[in-house]
N, C-alpha and C positions, 0 to 999 in steps of 0.2 A: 045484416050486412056487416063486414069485416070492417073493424075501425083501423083504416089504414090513414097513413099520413096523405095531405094533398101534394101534387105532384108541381112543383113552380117550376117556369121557365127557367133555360137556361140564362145567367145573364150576359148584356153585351158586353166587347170586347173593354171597351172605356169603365164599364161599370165593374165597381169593386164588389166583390161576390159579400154580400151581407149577411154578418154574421147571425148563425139560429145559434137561438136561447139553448136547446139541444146538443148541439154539437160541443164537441169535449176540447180545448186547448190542448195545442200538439204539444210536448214535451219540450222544454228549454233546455236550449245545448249547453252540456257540465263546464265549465271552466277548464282552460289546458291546466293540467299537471305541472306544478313548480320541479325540477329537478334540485335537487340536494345534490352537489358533489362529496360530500360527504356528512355524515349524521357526528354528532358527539358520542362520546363515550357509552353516556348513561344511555339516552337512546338505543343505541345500540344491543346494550346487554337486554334492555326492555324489551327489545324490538317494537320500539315506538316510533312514528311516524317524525323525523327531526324535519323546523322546517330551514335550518342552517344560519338560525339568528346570530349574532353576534355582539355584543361577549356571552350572551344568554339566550339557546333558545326558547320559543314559547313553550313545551311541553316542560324545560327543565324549570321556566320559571312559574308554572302554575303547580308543580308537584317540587316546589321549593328544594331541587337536590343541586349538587354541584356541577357545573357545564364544563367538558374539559374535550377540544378537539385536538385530534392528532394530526388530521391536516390542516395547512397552512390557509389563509382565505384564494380563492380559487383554483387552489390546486389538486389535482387528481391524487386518485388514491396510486397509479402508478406513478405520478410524480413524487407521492410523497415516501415510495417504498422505496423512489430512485435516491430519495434523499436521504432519506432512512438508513439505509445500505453503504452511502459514502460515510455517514458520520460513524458509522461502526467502525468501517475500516480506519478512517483518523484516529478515534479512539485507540484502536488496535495500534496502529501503527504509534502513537503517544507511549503507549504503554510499552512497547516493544523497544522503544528508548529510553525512560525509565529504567527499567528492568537490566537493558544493557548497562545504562551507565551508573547504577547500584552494583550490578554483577562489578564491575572492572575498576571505578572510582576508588580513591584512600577509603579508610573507615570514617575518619573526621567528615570525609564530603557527604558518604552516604549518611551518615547520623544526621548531620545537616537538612539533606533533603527527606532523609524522614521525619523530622522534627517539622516541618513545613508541610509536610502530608500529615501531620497528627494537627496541625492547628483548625484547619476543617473550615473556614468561615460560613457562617451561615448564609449569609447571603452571595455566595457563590455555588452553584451546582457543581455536582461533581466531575464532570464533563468537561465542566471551564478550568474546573483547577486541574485535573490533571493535562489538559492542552495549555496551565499556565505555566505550572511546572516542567513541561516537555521542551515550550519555547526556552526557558530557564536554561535545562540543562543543556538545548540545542546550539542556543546563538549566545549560549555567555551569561554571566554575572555575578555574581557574588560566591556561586559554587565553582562555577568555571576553573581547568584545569589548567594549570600554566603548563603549553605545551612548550615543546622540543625547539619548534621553529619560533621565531618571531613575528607578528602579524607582520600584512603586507604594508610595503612603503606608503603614505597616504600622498605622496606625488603621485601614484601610480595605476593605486588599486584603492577606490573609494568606495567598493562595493564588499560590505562585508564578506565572508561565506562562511557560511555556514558548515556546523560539525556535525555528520550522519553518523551516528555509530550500528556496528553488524546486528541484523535485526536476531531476533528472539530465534526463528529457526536454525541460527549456526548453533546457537547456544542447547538447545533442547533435543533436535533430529540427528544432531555431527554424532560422529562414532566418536569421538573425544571433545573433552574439552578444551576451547583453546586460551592458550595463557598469553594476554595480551600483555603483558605485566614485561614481557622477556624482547620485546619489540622496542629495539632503538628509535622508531618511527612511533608515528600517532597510530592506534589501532584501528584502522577503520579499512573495515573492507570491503569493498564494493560485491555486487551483490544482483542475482538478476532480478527484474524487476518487483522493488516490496512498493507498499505504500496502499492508500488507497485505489480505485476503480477508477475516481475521478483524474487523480493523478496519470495515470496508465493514458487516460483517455488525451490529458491537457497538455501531458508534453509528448510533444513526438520525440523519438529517438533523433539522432543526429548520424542518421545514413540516407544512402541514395535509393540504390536498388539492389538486390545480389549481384554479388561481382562473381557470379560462376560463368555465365554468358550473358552475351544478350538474348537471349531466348529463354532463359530460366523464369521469365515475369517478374515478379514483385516481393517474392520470398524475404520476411524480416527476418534479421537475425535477433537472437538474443539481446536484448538490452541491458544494462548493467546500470544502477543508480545511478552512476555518474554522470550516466546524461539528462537524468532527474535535476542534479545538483548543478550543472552545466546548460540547461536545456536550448541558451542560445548560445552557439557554437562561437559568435565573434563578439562574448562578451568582453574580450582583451581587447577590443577593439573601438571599445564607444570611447577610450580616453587619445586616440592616435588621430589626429588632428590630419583634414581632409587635405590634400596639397590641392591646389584649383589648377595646377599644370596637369594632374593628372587625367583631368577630360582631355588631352589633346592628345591620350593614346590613338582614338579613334581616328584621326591624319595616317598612322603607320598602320593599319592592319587593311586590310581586304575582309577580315573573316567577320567583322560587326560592327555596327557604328552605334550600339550600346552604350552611350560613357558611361551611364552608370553600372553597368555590369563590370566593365573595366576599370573602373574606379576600385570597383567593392573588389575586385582581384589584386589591384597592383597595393592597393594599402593593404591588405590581410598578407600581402607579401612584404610589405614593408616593415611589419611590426613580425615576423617570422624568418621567412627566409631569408631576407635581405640582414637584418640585424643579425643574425649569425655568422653568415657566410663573408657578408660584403664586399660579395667581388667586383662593385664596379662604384664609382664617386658617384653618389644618386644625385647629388643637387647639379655637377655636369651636368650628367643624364639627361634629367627632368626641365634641364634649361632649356639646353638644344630643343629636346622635344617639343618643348612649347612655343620655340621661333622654330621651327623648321630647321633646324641647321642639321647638319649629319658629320660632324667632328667626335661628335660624342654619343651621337645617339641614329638607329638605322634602323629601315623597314625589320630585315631581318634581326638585329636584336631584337627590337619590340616583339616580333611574333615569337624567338625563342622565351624570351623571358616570360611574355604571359602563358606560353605552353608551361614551362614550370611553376608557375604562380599559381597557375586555376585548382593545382591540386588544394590550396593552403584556402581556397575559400569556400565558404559554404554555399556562396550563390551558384556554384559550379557542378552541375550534377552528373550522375554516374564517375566520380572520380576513382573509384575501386575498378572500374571496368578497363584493363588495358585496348586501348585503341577502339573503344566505344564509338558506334557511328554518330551516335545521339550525343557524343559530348563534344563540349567547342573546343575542350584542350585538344584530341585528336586533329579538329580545324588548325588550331597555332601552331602542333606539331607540325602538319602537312604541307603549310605557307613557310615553316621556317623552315624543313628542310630543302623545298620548291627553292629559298631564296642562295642559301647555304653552297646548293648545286652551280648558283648564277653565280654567284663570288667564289668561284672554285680558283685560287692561286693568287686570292687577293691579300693579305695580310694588312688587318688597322686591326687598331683597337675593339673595337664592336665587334667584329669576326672573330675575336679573340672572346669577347667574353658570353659573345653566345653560343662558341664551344662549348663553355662552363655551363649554359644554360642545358644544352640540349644532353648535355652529359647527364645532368642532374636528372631532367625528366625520365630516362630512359631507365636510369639507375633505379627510382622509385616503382618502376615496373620488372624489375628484377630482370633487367638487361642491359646492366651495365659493359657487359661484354664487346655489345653491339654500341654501345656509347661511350667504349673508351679510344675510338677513331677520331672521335672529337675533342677528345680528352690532350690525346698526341698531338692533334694537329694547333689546337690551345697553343703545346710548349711550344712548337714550329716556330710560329707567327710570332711569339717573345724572343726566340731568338735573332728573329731578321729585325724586328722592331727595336732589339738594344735593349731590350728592358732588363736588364738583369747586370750592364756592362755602365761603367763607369765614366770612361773616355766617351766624351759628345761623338756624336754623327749627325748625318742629316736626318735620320728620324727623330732625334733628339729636339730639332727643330722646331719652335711650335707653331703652327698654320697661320696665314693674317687673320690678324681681326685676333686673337687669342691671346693674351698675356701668357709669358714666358712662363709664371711662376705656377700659376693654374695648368698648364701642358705639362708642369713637371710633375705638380701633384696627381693629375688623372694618371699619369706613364707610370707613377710610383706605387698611387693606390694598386694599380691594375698588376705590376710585378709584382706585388706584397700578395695582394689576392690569390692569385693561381698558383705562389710558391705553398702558400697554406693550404689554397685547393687540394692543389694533386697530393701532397703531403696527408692530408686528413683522408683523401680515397684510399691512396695507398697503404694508409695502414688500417682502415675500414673496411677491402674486399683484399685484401694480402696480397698487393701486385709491386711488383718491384719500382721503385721513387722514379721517378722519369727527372726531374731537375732534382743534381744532388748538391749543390752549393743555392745557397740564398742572394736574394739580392744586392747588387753592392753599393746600392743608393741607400740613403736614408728611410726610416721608415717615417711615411709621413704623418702629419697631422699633429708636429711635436712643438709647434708654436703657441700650444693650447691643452694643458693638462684634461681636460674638461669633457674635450671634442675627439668621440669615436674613441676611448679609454678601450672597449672592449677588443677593436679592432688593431689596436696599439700594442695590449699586451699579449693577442693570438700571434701576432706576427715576433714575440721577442718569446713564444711556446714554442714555435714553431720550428726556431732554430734549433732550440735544444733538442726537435723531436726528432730533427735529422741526425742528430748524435746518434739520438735511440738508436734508432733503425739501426746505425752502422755499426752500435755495441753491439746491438741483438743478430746480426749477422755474422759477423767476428766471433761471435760465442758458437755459431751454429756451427761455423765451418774450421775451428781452428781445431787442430789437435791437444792442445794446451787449453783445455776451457776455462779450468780455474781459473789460470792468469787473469782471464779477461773479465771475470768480475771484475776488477778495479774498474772497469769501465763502465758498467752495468751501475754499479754503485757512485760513479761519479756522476751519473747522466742523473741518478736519481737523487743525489745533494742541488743538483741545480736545478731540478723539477719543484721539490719542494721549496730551493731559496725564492723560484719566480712566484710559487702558490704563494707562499707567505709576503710578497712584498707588491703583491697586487693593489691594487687603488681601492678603498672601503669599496665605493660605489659597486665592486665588483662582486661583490662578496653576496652570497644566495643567502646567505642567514638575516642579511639586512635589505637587500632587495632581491625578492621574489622574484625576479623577472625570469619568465621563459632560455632566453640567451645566458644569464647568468648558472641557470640550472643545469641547462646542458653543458653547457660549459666544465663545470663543476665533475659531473659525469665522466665526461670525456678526458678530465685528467687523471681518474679513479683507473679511467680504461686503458690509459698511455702506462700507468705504473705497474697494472695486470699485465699487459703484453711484455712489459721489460723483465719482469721478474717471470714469468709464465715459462718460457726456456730452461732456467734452472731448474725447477721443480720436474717439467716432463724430462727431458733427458736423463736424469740422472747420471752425473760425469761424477762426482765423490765417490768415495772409497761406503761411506755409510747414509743409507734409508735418510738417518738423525742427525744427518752432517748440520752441527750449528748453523751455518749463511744457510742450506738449505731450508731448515727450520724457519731460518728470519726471513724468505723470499712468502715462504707459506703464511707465515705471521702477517706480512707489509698485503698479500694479496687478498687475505680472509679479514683485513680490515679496511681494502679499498672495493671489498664487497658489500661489506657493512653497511657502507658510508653510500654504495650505487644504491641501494635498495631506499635507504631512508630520504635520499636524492631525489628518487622516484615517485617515495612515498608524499615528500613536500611539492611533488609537481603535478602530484593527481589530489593534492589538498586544494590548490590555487586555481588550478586550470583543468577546463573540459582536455581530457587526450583529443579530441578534435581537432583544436586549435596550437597541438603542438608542432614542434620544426620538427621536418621529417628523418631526420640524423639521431633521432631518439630512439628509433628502430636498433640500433646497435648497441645501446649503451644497455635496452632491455634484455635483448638477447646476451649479450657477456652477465649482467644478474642472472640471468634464467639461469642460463648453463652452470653458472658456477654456486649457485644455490643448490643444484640438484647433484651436483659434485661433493658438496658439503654433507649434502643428508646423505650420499649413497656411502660415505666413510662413515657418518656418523653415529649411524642409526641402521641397525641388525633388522629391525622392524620397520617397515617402513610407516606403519602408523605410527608407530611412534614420533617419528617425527612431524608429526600434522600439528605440535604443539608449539613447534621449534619455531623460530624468528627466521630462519632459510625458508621455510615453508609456506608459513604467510606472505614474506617477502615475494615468494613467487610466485601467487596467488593475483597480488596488486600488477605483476609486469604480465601474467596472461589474460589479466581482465585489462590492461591497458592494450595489450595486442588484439582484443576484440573490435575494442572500441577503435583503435587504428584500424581496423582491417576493414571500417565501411566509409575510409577517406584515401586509403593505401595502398592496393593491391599485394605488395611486398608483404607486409603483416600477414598476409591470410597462409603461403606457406611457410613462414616464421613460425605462427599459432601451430597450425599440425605439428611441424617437427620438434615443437617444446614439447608438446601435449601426451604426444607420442611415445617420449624418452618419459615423461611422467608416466605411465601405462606399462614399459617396461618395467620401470623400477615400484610397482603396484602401487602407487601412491595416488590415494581417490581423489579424484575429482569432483566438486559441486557438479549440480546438476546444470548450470550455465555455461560455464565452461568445456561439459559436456555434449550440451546442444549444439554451439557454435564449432568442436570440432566435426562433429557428423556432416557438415553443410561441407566440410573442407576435404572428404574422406571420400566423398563420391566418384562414379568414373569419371562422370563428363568434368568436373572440378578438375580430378587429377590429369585428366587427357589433355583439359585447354590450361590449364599450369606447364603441363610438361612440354608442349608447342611453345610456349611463351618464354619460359623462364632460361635465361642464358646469364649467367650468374658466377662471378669468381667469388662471392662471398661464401667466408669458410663459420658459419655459426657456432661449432666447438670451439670455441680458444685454442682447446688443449692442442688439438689437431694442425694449430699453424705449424707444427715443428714437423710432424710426423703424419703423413698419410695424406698429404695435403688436398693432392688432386682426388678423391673420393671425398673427402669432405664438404667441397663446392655445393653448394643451392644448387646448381643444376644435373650434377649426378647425383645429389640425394633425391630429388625430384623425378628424374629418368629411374632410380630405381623405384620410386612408388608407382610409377607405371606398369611396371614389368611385374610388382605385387598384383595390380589388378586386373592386370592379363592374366596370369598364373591363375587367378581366381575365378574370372568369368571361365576361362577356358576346362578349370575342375567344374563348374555348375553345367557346364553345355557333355561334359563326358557322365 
């Protein structure tokens, strides 16, 4: 009989099935797997099992070798290649400064800092020191180069800034080298974006959206360092002190009840366009506004003024896009022209100065054509109000409740303001002066050396600028032109006696400010325009006529002086955050740098060395960087760009990009609809050929280019 096992019941459900001596133990389940985010070195090359101990793991510490991880403690091996990858580029980007500033430094500075590269400390990696060295050469110290300018005032500017110099690619890839050496100004040339990855990633640019349409989407443009070095657009703006009347904009508008959006608009206007311009007594203003009164301040001012203002702030978006539906300045426009229509034949003050407002707005969209109706009706309203006339009247009068001496100063400030306004338009878009005598009050605010100095001495510019004008017309139209140098030449003894007896405080070399620079600018561009007639016409007997010679002399050094101007104002300040009247001062550099190289230089590479060259390198990367706060900048850019391209002078490849974005149909189609424009961007061309010169026929002919064009690809 077969020896089989006996057969046992099954057991019950309560009963635990007992175990036979026979029966084999079922398998114990393995322990989960440790993951290791990363193994060490030695492991690695072994291909041994790491189990990611720290500072030592067990395999390295049983086989006694040295434990060296490359990543961090829990950090992935793509976090660590993320990391990996940024310190190169620092690295790179260290060294790329370095290298420039050995390239272009004295020999004393670089012996200096190479004798500091040869000291080596041991106990410093290499890594550190040369990011010590870079900080070193970047923000200053003991090699540091005494520049041109003088730091900034520390009443004003407590934030250092820093010195970027041209990265290693200008220097290596350029079809020449360039001699920084020959540069009146600090060398530094902005540059599309260098730096790290992290860099690229951490600061955003300071634009909105593309200003070609609103249907173009989100297209960036080119970036330029500067907004690296700049990256918060209203950093001139953490020392301007908050007014708390300024929340009571939101009383006057319909379009938001935002104060802080209004806030961040009316102060980025106060520390900009108000401090240039000042065309109206802001602490009046700001009083009214904050009781309610309307002597000084009205719905309809408020909504023109914040229509001009939204452009100067960053909280403000799509500012490039003219009459954007998505932006609120088209809102203020809309309410102030809404209110403009309801006060049609009213003549006060406030009507009067937010003519000047809505002027201004329409101008930075390259329509001033269409906003010089506001402009006229501005002088109107001073004429019926007596502002300009001596002998009292009843609008001389000041309302109850007002002190006499306060209604005289707001009527004074407000005459003095719009005599410099239209004066500063008219010779900015070459329209003939609409008020040709000055006011014949006082110019205010002279009980106080101290108080509005800047506004004091525009209004004692200003007079002599009406001269100008009248010498540089008398020159154009006399048959005797010679003669009338003595006028030219006298308007320009008083031009320089006012430059030189201006108050320190005014002076850009001692305080940086924004209004002091342009300032500075705008008298470079007053002494171009008066001498600019002699030179184009040519009324002398000889090419080499001495005064002709000295007109060239006095203009090829008040170009000098725009570029270096420029150059100390993209040292200080993001172009973001600059007054919008800078557009002009860039454009007379552009043009007349590129006038300089086309006489100077047979070759035109040749002058890629030259001090014109670079200089206008800084005023087209500064029209970049305007042109995603400006809409005006963007066909500025092309038509500089452009005239660079004729005269075959290469372009970086940034400068490059950003004109292609400006070159397209739909670009040139919704420019050429928009743009209504007496502004004449040649100089040379105010004498001669005037009306073809305009923004809007050079404009209207880019169109008719890219009709011509489409219409050859459709044949």
């Amino acid at each position: 009989m077969a020896n089989f096992r006996a057969l046992q019941p099954a057991p019950l459900d309560e009963e635990a099935p007992p175990l036979q001596p026979h029966t084999r133990p079922l398998l114990a389940q393995k322990p989960k797997r440790t993951v290791t985010l990363g193994a060490c070195v030695a492991c690695r090359k072994r291909k041994s099992k790491c189990d990611g101990n720290r500072p030592i793991c067990t395999c390295c510490s049983q086989k006694d070798t040295p434990c060296v991880y490359e990543l961090g403690p829990n950090e992935k091996p793509s976090q660590a290649m993320k990391r990996k990858n940024e310190e190169m580029q620092g690295e790179l980007s260290n060294l790329r400064q370095l290298y420039d500033f050995l390239r272009q430094c004295p020999e004393q500075e670089a012996l200096a800092v190479l004798h500091r590269i040869r000291e080596n400390p041991i106990d410093t990696s290499p890594s550190q020191r040369i990011q010590d060295l870079a900080d070193l050469v970047q923000h200053g110290g003991p090699l540091d180069r005494q520049s041109l300018y003088p730091p900034p005032s520390p009443s004003r500017h407590d934030i250092a800034q820093s010195l970027t110099l041209p990265p290693i690619r200008l220097a290596l890839d350029s079809s020449s080298t360039l001699d920084m050496h020959n540069l009146p100004f600090l060398g530094r040339i902005t540059t599309s974006m260098e730096g790290p990855a992290s860099q690229r990633r951490r600061y955003a640019p300071d634009i909105d959206v593309s200003a070609r349409s609103d249907s173009q989407g989100t297209l960036l443009r080119p970036t330029s360092i500067e907004a690296l070095l700049h990256p918060a657009s209203q950093v001139d703006m953490d020392n301007v002190p908050v007014d708390p009347r300024l929340r009571t904009a939101s009383n006057w508008t319909s379009v938001t009840n935002d104060a802080d959006l209004l806030v961040s608009i009316l102060t980025a206007w106060t520390s900009r366009e108000h401090s240039y311009y000042h065309y109206l007594d802001r602490d009046a203003f700001l009083e009214d506004m904050a009781n309610g009164r309307e002597d000084f301040c009205s719905e309809l001012l408020v909504n023109a003024l914040l229509a001009t203002a939204s452009s100067t702030s960053s909280s403000v978006k799509d500012r490039s896009i003219p009459f954007s539906e998505y932006s609120i300045m088209t809102a203020f426009y809309k309410e102030a022209t809404r209110l403009w229509d309801l006060e049609a034949g009213i003549s006060s003050l406030t009507r009067l100065q937010a003519g000047l407002c809505l002027y201004l707005f329409l101008g930075k969209l390259g329509r001033d054509k269409a906003g010089h109706t506001f402009l006229v009706e501005a002088c109107r309203i001073s004429q019926v109000l007596g502002l300009f006339d001596t002998e009292p009247s009843y609008t001389s009068q000041a309302p109850r409740f007002i002190p006499q001496d306060k209604w005289d100063t707001v009527r004074a400030v407000t005459a003095w303001s719009l005599f410099n306004f239209q004066l500063n338009m008219s010779s900015t878009y070459s329209f003939p002066t609409i008020i040709q005598r000055p006011p014949r009050v006082a110019i205010p605010y002279q009980h106080n050396p101290d108080v509005e100095a800047l506004f004091r001495s525009e209004c004692a510019k200003h007079v002599i600028i009406l001269d100008c004008g009248n010498a540089i017309q008398n020159y154009k139209n006399s048959s005797d032109q010679a003669s009338c140098t003595e006028q030219i030449e006298a308007c320009y003894s008083r031009l320089m006696s006012w430059w030189h007896t201006r108050p320190a405080s005014l002076n850009p070399e001692r305080v940086s400010s924004k209004e002091n620079i342009l300032c500075a600018m705008i008298y470079h561009v007053n002494i171009i325009n008066l001498f600019h007639p002699i030179i184009d016409l040519g009324v002398f007997d000889r090419h080499d006529h001495p005064y002709v010679n000295r007109a060239r002399s006095l203009t090829s050094n008040s170009l000098m002086e725009l570029r270096r101007l420029l150059a100390l104002h993209e040292f200080h300040y993001s172009w973001g955050t600059a007054i919008g009247l800078v557009l002009h001062p860039i454009t007379v550099a552009s043009v007349g740098s590129l006038d300089e190289i086309s006489q100077s230089y047979h070759n035109p590479r040749d002058a890629e060395r030259s001090e014109p060259y670079l200089g206008l390198l800084v005023c087209l990367r500064a029209l970049t960087a305007l042109a995603s706060c400006s809409f005006y900048a963007q066909p500025l850019f092309r038509l500089l760009t452009q005239k660079c391209q004729a005269m075959e002078l290469q372009l970086p490849d940034d400068l490059q990009n950003a004109l292609d974005q400006y070159t397209s149909e739909e670009w040139t189609r919704n420019a050429a609809n928009l743009v209504s424009s007496q502004y004449i961007a040649d100089t040379r061309k105010t004498t001669t050929d005037s009306e073809s010169a305009r923004m809007d026929s050079v404009i209207s002919s880019w169109e008719g280019l890219n009709l011509d064009d489409s219409t050859t690809r459709l044949n």
